[in-house]
C-alpha positions as CSV (number, residue, x, y, z in Angstrom):
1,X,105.0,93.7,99.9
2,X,101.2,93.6,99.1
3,X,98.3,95.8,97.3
4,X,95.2,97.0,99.4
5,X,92.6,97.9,98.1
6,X,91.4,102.0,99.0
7,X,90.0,104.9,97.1
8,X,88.7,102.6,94.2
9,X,92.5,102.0,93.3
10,X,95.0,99.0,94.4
11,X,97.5,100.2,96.4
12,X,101.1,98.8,96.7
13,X,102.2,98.6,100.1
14,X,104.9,97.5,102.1
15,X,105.3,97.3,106.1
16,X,107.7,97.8,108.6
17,X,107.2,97.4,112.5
18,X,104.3,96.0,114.8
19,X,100.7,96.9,113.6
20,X,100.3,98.0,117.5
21,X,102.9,101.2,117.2
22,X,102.0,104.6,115.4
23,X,101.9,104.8,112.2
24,X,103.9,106.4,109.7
25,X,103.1,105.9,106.4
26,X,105.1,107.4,103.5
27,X,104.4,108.2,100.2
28,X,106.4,107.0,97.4
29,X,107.9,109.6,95.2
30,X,106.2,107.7,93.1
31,X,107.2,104.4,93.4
32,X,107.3,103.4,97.5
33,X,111.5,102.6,97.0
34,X,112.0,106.6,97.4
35,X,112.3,105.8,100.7
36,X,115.6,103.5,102.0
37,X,114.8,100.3,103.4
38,X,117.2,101.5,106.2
39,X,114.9,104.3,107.2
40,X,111.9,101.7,106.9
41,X,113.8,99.7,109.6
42,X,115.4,102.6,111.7
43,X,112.1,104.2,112.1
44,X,110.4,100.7,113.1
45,X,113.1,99.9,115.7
46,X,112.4,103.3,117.0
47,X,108.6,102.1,118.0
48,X,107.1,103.0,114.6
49,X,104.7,101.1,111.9
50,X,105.9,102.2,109.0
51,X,104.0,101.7,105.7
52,X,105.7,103.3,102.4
53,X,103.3,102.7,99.1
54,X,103.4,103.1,95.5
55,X,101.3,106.2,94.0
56,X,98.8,105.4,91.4
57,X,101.0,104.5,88.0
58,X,103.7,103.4,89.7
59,X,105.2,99.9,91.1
60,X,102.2,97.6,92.2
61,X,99.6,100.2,92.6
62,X,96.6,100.7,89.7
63,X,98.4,101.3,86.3
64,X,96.3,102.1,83.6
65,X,98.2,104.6,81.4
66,X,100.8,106.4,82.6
67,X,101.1,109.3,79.8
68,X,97.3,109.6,79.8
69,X,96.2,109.9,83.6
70,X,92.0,109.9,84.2
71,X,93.1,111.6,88.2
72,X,94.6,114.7,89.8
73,X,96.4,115.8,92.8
74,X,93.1,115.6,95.0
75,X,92.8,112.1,94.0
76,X,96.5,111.3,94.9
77,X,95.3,113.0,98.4
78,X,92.1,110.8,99.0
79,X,94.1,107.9,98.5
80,X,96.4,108.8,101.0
81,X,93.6,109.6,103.3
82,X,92.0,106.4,103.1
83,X,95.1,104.3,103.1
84,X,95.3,105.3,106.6
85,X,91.3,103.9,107.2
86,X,92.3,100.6,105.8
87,X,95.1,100.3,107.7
88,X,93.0,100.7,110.7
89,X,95.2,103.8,111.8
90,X,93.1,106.7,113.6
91,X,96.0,109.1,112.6
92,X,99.4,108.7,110.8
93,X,102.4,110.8,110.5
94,X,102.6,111.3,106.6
95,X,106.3,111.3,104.5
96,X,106.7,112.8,100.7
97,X,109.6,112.9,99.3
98,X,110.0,114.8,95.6
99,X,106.3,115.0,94.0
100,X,105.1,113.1,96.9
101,X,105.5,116.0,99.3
102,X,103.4,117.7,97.2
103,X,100.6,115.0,98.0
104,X,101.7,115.1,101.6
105,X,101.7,118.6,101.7
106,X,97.5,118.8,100.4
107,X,96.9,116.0,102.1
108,X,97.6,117.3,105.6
109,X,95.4,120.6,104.4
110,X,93.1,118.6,103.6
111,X,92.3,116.3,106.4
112,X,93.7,118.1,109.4
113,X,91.9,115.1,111.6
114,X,93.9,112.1,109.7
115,X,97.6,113.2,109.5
116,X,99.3,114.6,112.9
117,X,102.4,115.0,111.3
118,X,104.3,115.6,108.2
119,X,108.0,114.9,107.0
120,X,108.6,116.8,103.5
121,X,112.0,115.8,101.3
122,X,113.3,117.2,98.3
123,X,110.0,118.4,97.1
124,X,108.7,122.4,96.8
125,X,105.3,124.4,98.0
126,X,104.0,124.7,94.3
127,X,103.3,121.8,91.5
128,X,105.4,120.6,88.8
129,X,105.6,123.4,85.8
130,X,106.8,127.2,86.4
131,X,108.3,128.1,89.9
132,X,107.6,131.4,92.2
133,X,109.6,133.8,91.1
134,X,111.0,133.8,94.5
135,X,111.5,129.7,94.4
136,X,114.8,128.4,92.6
137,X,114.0,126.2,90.1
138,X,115.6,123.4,88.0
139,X,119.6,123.9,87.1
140,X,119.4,124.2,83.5
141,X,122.4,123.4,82.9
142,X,122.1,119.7,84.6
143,X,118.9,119.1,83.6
144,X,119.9,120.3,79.9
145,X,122.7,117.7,80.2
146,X,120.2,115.0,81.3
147,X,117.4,115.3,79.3
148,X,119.7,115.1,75.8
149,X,120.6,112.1,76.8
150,X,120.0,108.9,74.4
151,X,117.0,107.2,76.3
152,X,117.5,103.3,77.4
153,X,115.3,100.3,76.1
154,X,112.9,100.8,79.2
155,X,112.4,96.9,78.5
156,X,115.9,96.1,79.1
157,X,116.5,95.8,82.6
158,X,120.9,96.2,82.4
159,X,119.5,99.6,80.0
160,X,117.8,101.0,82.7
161,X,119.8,100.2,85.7
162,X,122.9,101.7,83.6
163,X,121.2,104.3,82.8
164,X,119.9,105.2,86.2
165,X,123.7,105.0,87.4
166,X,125.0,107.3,85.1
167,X,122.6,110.1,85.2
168,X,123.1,109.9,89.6
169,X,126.2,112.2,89.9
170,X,124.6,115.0,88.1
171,X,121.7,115.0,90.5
172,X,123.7,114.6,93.5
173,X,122.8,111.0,94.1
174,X,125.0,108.0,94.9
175,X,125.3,106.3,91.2
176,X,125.2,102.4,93.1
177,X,122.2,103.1,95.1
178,X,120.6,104.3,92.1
179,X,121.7,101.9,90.2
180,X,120.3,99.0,92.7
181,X,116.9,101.3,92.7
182,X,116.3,101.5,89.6
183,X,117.0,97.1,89.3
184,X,114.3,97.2,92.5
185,X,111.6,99.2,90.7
186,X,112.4,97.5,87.3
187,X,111.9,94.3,89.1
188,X,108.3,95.4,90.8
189,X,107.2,96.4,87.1
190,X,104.6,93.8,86.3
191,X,103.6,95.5,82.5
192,X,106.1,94.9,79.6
193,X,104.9,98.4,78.0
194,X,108.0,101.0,77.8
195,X,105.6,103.5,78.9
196,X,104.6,101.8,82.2
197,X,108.6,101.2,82.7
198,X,109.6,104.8,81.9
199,X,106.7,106.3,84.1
200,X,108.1,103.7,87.5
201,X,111.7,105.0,86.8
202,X,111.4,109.0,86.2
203,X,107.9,109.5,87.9
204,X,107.3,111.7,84.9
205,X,103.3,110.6,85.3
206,X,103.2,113.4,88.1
207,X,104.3,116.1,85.6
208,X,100.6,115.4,83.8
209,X,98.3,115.5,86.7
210,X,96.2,118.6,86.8
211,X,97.4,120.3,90.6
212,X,94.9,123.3,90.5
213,X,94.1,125.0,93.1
214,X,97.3,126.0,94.3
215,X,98.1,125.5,98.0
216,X,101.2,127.2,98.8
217,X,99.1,130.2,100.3
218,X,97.5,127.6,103.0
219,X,100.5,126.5,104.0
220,X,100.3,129.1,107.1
221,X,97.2,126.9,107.9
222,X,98.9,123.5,108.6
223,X,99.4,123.1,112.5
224,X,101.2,119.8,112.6
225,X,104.7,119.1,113.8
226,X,106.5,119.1,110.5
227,X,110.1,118.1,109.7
228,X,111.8,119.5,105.9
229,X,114.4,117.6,104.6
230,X,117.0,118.9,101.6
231,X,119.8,118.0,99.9
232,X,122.3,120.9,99.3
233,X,123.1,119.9,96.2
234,X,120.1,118.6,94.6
235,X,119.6,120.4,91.3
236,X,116.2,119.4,90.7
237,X,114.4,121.3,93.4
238,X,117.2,123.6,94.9
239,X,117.7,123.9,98.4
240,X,115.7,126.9,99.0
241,X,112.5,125.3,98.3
242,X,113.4,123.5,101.5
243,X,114.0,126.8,103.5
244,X,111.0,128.2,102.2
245,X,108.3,125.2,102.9
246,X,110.2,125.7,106.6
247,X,109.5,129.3,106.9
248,X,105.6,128.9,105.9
249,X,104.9,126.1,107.1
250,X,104.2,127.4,111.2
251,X,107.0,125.5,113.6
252,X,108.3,123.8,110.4
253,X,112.3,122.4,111.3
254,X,114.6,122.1,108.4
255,X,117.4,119.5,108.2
256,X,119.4,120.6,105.4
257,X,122.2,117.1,104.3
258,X,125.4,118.6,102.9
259,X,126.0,115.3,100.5
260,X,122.2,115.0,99.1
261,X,120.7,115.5,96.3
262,X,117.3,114.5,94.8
263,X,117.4,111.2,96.8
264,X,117.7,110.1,100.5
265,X,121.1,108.3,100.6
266,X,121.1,105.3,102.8
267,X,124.1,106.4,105.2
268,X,121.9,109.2,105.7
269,X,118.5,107.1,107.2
270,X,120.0,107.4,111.2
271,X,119.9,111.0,111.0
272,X,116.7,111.6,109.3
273,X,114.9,108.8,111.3
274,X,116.2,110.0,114.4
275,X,114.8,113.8,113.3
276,X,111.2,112.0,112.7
277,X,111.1,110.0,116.0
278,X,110.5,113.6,117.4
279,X,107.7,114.7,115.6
């Protein structure tokens, strides 16, 4: 793992694979351990640079102040865009997974030229905040459960990892991974401010960004191969945000995993690498 330096901002990066193969790079959701390290791997064995990164506020990347972020969604996009210049990539197949699909999602609208393919996960065609009426949106009943729950010390590292684990189930996620996650990004977490911890573990930075213009609309613009993947029993962002980001985004495939939820599962990296060798 390393920062580079693009957009103005540090990034956090890590790489998988030889700098000579394709790259994919995938954006964290927000912090870059969203995505497996057995996916990293399966996809770089498959012929594939991979490069997963931290979005701003989160694990080694620029962190100023979480609850107070000075950016928006189009900055989250230009980072992406020139990640790929730094890395001296032409073109890269972009991943998002949760609010990073919604970067991913802009991004490719956005520079048509830089990204030749996308791979969406658990994430929806419209920002955090109200859904489409015709979009399901968050289970109240598991996220009323959750969110009365007594919050950890976000300084105490056996607080949070607990706390991660317990509050998996609910969201369809494997409680061990999430526990080990949640030890990973506590780890990576160079600030001692609660904020700065509670921000890397719940993403909850994204939630404040201004989003505007909507993009869901354009979505019938993006002509890139494009791969959705969904849990069936994520609770967060139902699965029918999945099926329909497939049926508006034009040649979109959907890969819909019976035991997901909000996360990718690591058992689960063979068969979603495999799905984005293709694109």
């Amino acid at each position: 793992m390393t920062t580079v330096r693009a957009n103005g901002v540090d990034l956090g990066i890590e790489s998988f694979g030889s700098e000579d193969d394709p790259l994919v790079l995938l954006a964290g959701g927000t912090t870059m351990l969203s995505w497996p390290d057995a996916l990293c791997e399966r996809l770089a064995s498959g012929g594939r640079r991979v490069v997963r990164y931290d979005l701003r506020d989160s694990g080694a990347s620029t962190t100023l102040d979480p609850e107070n972020p000075a950016y928006d969604l189009r900055d989250l996009v230009a980072d992406a865009a020139a990640l790929v210049e730094v890395l001296g990539a032409g073109t890269a197949h972009l991943g998002g997974i949760g609010v990073g699909g919604m970067v991913a999602q802009v991004a490719a609208l956005a520079h048509p030229d830089v990204f030749s393919a996308l791979t969406l996960v658990g994430t929806r065609p419209v920002a955090p905040g109200p859904a489409d009426e015709d979009l399901p949106d968050h289970n109240p009943e598991v996220m009323g459960a959750l969110f009365s729950r007594m919050q950890p010390d976000w300084t105490d590292r056996d607080a949070v990892t607990a706390f991660a684990a317990e509050g998996a189930e609910p969201m369809g996620n494997d409680p061990e991974q999430a526990r080990a996650t949640a030890a990973r990004i506590w780890d990576r977490t160079r600030s001692r401010d609660p904020a700065v911890h509670q921000a890397n573990q719940l993403g909850m930075v994204f939630s404040r960004i201004d989003c505007s213009p909507r993009w869901r609309e354009r979505l019938g613009e993006l002509d890139v191969p494009t791969l959705v993947v969904h849990g069936r029993a994520d609770p967060f962002f139902p699965v029918g945000n999945g099926e329909v980001l497939a049926a508006e985004i034009p040649a979109a495939r959907l890969l819909v995993l019976g035991d997901m939820g909000t996360s990718l599962r690591d058992n689960a990296a063979d068969q979603v690498a495999a799905a984005m060798l293709t694109l």
